[in-house]
N, C-alpha and C positions, 0 to 999 in steps of 0.2 A: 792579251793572247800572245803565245810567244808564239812566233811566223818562224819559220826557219827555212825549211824549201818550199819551192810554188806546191807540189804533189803532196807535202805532208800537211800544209794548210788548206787543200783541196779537200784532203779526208776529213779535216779534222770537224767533228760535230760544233753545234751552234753553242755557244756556252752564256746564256743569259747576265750570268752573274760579270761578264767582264766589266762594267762596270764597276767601279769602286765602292757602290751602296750595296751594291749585290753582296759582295762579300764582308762586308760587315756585321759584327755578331749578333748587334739588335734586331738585322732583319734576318738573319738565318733564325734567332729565336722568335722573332715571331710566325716564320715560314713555318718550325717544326710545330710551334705550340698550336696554328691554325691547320696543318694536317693532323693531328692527335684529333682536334675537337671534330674536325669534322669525319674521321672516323669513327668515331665513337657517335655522332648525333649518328650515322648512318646504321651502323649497329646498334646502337641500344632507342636509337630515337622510332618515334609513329609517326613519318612522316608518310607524305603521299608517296605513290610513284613516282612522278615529273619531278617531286622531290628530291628524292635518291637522284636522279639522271644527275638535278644542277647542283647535288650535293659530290656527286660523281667527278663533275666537271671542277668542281673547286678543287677538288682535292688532286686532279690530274694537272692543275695548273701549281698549285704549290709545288707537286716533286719537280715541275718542268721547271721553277725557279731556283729548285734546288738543284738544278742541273742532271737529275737523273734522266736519263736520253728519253726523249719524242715515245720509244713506241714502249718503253717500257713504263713509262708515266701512263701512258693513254693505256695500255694492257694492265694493269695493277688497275686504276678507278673503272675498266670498264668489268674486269673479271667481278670484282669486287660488291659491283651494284646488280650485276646478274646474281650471285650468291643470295643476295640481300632479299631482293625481288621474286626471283622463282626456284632458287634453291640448288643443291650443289650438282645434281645434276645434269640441269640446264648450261652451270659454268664449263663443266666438263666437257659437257658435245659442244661448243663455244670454243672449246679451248683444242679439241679434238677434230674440231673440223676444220677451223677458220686455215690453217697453216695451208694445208695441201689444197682446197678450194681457192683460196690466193692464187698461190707460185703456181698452180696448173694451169697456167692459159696462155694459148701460142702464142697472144701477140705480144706477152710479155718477153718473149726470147730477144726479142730486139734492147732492148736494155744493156745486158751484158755486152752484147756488139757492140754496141754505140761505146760502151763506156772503155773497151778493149781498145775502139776504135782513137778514142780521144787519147788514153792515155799513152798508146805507141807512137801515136802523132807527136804529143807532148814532149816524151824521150827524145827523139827526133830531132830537138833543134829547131823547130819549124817556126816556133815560136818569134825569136828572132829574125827571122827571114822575112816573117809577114809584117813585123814593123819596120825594117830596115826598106821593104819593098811599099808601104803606106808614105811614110815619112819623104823618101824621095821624089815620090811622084805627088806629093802635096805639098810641101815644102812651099814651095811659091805663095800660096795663101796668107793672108793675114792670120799670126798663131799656126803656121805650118805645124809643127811638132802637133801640139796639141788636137789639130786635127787630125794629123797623122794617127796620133795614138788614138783618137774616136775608131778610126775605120780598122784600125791595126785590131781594138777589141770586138769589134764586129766579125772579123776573121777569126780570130784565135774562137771565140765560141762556138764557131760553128765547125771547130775540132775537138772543142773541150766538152760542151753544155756546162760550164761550169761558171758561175757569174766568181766565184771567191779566188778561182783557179789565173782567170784572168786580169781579174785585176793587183792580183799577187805578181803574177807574174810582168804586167807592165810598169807595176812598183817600180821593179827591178832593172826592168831596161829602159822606159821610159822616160820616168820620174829624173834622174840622173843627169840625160838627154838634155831635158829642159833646163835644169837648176843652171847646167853649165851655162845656156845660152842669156840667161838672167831673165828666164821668164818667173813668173810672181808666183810663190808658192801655193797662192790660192789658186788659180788660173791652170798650173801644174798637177795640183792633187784634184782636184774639182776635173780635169780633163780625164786623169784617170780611174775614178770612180766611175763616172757617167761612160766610161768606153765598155765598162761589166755590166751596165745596169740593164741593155737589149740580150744583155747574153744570154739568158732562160726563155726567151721567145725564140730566136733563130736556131732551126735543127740543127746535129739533134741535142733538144733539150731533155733532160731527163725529169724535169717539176711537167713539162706537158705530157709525157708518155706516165709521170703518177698519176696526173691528174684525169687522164686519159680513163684510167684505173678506175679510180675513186666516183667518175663520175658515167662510167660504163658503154663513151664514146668511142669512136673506132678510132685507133693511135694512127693510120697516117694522117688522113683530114686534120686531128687534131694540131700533127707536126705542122703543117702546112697552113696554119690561121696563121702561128707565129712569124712568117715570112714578110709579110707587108707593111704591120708595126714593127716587126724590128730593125727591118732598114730605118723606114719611116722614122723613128727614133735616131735612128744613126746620122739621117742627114738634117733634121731639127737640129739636133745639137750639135751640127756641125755649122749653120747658118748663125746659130748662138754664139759660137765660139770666133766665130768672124768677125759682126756684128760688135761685140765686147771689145775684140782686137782693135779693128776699126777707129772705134770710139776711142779706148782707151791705150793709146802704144804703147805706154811706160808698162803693163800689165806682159809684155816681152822683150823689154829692154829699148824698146824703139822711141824715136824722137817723130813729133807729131809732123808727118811730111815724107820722114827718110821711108827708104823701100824696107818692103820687105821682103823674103822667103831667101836661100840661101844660094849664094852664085857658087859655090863652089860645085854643087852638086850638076853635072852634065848627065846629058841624055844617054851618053853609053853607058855609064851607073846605071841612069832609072830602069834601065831597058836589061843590065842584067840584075837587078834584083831580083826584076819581073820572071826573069827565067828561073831563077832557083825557086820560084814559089808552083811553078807552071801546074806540077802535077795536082796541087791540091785543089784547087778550084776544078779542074778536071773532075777531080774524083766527088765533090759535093755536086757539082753535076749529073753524073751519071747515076749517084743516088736520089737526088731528089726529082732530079728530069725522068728519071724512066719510074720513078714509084708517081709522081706526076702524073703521066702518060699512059697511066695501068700496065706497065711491063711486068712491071714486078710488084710482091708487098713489100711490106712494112721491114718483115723480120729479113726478108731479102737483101732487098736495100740495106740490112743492118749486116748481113753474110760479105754482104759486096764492101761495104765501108770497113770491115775489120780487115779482108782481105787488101785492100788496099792501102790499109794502112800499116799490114805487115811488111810489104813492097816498097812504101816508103821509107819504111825502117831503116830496111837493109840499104836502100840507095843511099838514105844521107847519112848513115855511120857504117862505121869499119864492123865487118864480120863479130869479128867480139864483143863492141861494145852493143849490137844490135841482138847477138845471144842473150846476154845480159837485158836489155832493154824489155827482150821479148819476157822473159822468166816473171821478172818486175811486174810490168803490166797483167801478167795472167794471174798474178799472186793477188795485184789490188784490186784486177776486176771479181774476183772472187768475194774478196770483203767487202766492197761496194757494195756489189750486188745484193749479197747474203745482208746487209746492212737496210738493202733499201726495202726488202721481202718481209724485213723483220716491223720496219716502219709500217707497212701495210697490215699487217698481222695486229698489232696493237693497236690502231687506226680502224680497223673491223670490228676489234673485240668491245673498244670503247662505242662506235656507232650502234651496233646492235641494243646496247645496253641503253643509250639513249632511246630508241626505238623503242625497246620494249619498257621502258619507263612512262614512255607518251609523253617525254618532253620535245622529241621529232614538232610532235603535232601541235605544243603549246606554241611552237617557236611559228610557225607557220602562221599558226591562227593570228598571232601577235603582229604576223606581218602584214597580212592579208586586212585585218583591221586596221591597218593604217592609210585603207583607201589610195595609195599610191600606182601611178602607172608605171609602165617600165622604166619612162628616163627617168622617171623621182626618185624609184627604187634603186638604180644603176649610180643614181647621184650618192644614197644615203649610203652606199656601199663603200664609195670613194672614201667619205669621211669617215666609217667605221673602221675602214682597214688603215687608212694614216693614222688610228689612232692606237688599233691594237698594233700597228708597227713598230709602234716606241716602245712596247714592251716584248712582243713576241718574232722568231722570225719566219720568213717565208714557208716554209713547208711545215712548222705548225699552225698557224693561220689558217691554210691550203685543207691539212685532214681535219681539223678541228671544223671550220665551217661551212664548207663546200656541201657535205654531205646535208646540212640542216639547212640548206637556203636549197637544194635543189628541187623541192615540193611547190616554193614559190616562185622558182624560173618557169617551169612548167606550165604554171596557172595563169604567169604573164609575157608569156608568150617566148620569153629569152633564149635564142640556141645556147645549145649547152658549149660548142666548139666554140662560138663567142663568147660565152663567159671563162671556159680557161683561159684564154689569151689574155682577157681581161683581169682575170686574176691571181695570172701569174707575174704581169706588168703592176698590178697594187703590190704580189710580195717584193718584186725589184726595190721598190720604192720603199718598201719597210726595211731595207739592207742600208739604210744611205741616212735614215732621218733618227733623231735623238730620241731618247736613253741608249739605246741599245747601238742601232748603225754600225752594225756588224763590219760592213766594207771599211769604215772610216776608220775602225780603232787597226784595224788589219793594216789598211796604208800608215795610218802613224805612227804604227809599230816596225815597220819597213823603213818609214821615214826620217828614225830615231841612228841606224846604221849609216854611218860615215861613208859609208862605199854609195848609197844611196841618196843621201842628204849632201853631198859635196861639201862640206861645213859650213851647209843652211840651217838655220834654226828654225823647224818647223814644229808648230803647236797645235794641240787639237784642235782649237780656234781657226787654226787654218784650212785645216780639214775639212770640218763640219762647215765653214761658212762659202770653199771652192762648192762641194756639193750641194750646199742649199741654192746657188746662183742658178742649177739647171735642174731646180724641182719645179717651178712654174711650167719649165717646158716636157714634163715627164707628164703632167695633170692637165695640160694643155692635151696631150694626144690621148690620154683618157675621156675627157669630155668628148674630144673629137670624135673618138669610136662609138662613144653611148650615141651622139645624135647622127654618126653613119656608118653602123654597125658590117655594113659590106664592104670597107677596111678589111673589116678580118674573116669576113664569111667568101667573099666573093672567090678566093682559091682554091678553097675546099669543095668549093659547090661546083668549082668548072672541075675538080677532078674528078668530082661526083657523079659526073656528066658522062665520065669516059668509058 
């Protein structure tokens, strides 16, 4: 993937094929030669209904490995199996409705805010400011940096929602940081993967206000499951990365004995980091504390975080560069958004088609036949989703099966606001784990720049094996929520309350 700025590899869509098998010719032929046949079985074959659905389904995964985008791969197999099945009229009012039935709902106005609201932040500089202001006041620690950059990616999402955005961007300032200090390139990169990997759960996420969508729950509650895992997450892996240090000095250049954390750094630094960061945490306050508190909604809260993150603009750059900034921002929350209406749109057209196929209901039956209770069910998820993680990433995971597991949450009793959180923290985890580990090749590909690598030689091996060190403790707070599921409910329900 070529990385170039933290913003243009925020945009940029999930591309399966990075991988080097991906783009090899034997399997682009046999991707084209298995969507042929199975267009053609769908048209000229006697299949059943449920048949077309999973005929549907293969064929919306082949383009997805062909890299044709999420909603236009799920729009093409889902139009496709409606034609099939009830005929071109049906595709039509399908195709005629779905668009404006989408994008017409108020609570989706919060979207564009949020994402206005991240990327004026982003412009901003802030970015910097919140690791410079993590790193000095933890420094002290055993693997100070590294913890630093944990809590430092904990902050930045809760200006970005963006797990790729963040961890792009600690690459960069991060990454560097450490190499100088001779901490271990696994320990380095492995610190800054795991600092993105809470970023989709702590507001505002934008995978929770999809999923919010997709699965027809109210978007604040939904925001607000994500708060207690993903600290929870932040200080796991922060107890990890101690615990590691601890044991192992040489993993930061330390002699078993010598001190650690940095003497140079005094408390009048730590104390003004603290003030250049002062406003933001203010303003994630006043958004989540007063939609919290029933002051305001959803989309409020999203009026108040764009506004305030207009204010920030201007404070921390100069009039022109903040002009500019502002222009930027309104340009790419336009695409975004338009990007993310259009994922839902094709995300519709392919469910319905399963629905009216009746492969909905084969998939249900299949489950429900399996005699499982909730935690069995919640277990067998874990391991489906680590596994379609190696091939697929988070937010086709997310439209693809949310929609066909939601018949059997229901029957077994599962909150629906529990299961987003839940399975927004399994796509995290599909970002981080082999073939695909979207964040990994993104950091190695940062890793490979000299300004970034201090002339470390860092290998994918290195990558891949930092982030595996803290997947135990990622599936550890997964089990943990399955067997006390008021982890993630219990914040929603007291605002419930209000």
């Amino acid at each position: 993937m070529n990385v170039t700025t933290t913003l243009e590899v925020a945009q940029k869509p999930v591309k399966l094929q990075d991988a080097k098998y991906w783009r090899s010719w034997p399997v682009r032929c046999v991707l084209y030669g298995l969507s042929i046949l199975t267009v053609g079985a769908m048209i000229f074959g006697s299949f059943s209904a449920p048949a077309v659905g999973g005929l549907a389904a293969l064929l919306m995964l082949c383009l997805l490995f062909m890299n044709v985008p999420i909603g236009v791969a799920m729009g093409i197999a889902g139009a496709l199996a409606l034609l099939i099945m009830r005929g071109q009229g049906v595709m039509e009012g399908a195709l005629r409705s779905q668009p404006f039935g989408i994008t017409a709902v108020w609570s989706y106005a919060v979207l564009p805010l949020f994402i206005f609201m991240g990327l004026l932040l982003w412009r901003s500089g802030i970015s910097e400011r919140i690791y410079a202001a993590a790193t000095n006041w933890l420094s002290w620690l055993p693997g100070g940096l590294a913890v630093g950059t944990n809590f430092a990616g904990a902050g930045m999402s809760a200006i970005t929602g963006s797990t790729v955005a963040t961890v792009a961007a600690l690459g960069r300032i991060g990454l560097p940081e450490m190499l100088k200090r001779n901490y271990d390139p696994r320990l380095a990169t492995g610190s800054v993967i795991i600092a993105g990997t809470g970023g989709q759960l702590i507001p505002p996420s934008i995978y929770m206000v999809i999923y919010a969508g997709i699965a027809s729950v109210p978007v604040g509650p939904q925001l607000m499951a994500g708060i207690v895992p993903g600290l929870l997450l932040a200080v796991l892996y922060t107890v990890m990365i101690i615990a590691i240090v601890a044991a192992f000095p040489h993993l930061v250049g330390r002699k078993r004995g010598e001190r650690f954390g940095d003497a140079s750094i005094g408390w009048a630094e730590r104390w003004r980091s603290l003030a250049r960061i002062w406003p933001l945490p203010m303003l994630v306050l006043v958004m989540f504390g007063g939609m919290y508190a029933g002051f305001f909604t959803t989309t409020e809260a999203g009026a108040i975080g764009a506004l305030g993150g207009l204010l920030l603009t201007f404070l921390y750059l100069r009039p022109r560069k903040a002009v500019h900034a502002v222009g930027q921002s309104l340009k790419d929350t336009v695409g975004s958004t338009a990007g993310i209406f259009f994922l839902f749109f094709g995300a519709m057209v392919f469910n319905r088609a399963l629905t009216v196929s009746g492969a909905t209901n084969v998939i249900t039956e299949a489950i429900d036949g399996l005699g499982l209770n909730a935690i069995g069910f919640l277990l067998m998820l874990v391991l489906m989703y680590l596994v379609l993680g190696m091939v697929l990433d988070p937010l086709t995971m997310m439209l693809i099966t949310v929609p066909l597991l939601i018949p059997s949450l229901d029957s077994l009793g599962i909150s629906l606001v529990f299961f987003g959180a839940f399975v927004v923290l399994l796509g995290e985890l599909a970002v981080t784990t082999p073939p695909v580990g979207m964040l990994v090749f993104i950091l190695f590909k940062l890793a490979q720049l000299k300004e970034v690598s201090m002339g470390r030689k860092i290998t994918l091996g290195h990558v891949f094996l930092g982030s595996a060190w803290f997947l135990p403790i990622s599936v550890a707070l997964l089990v943990l929520m399955i067997f006390f599921p008021h982890i993630v409910t219990w914040l929603p329900e007291q605002m419930s309350e209000r």
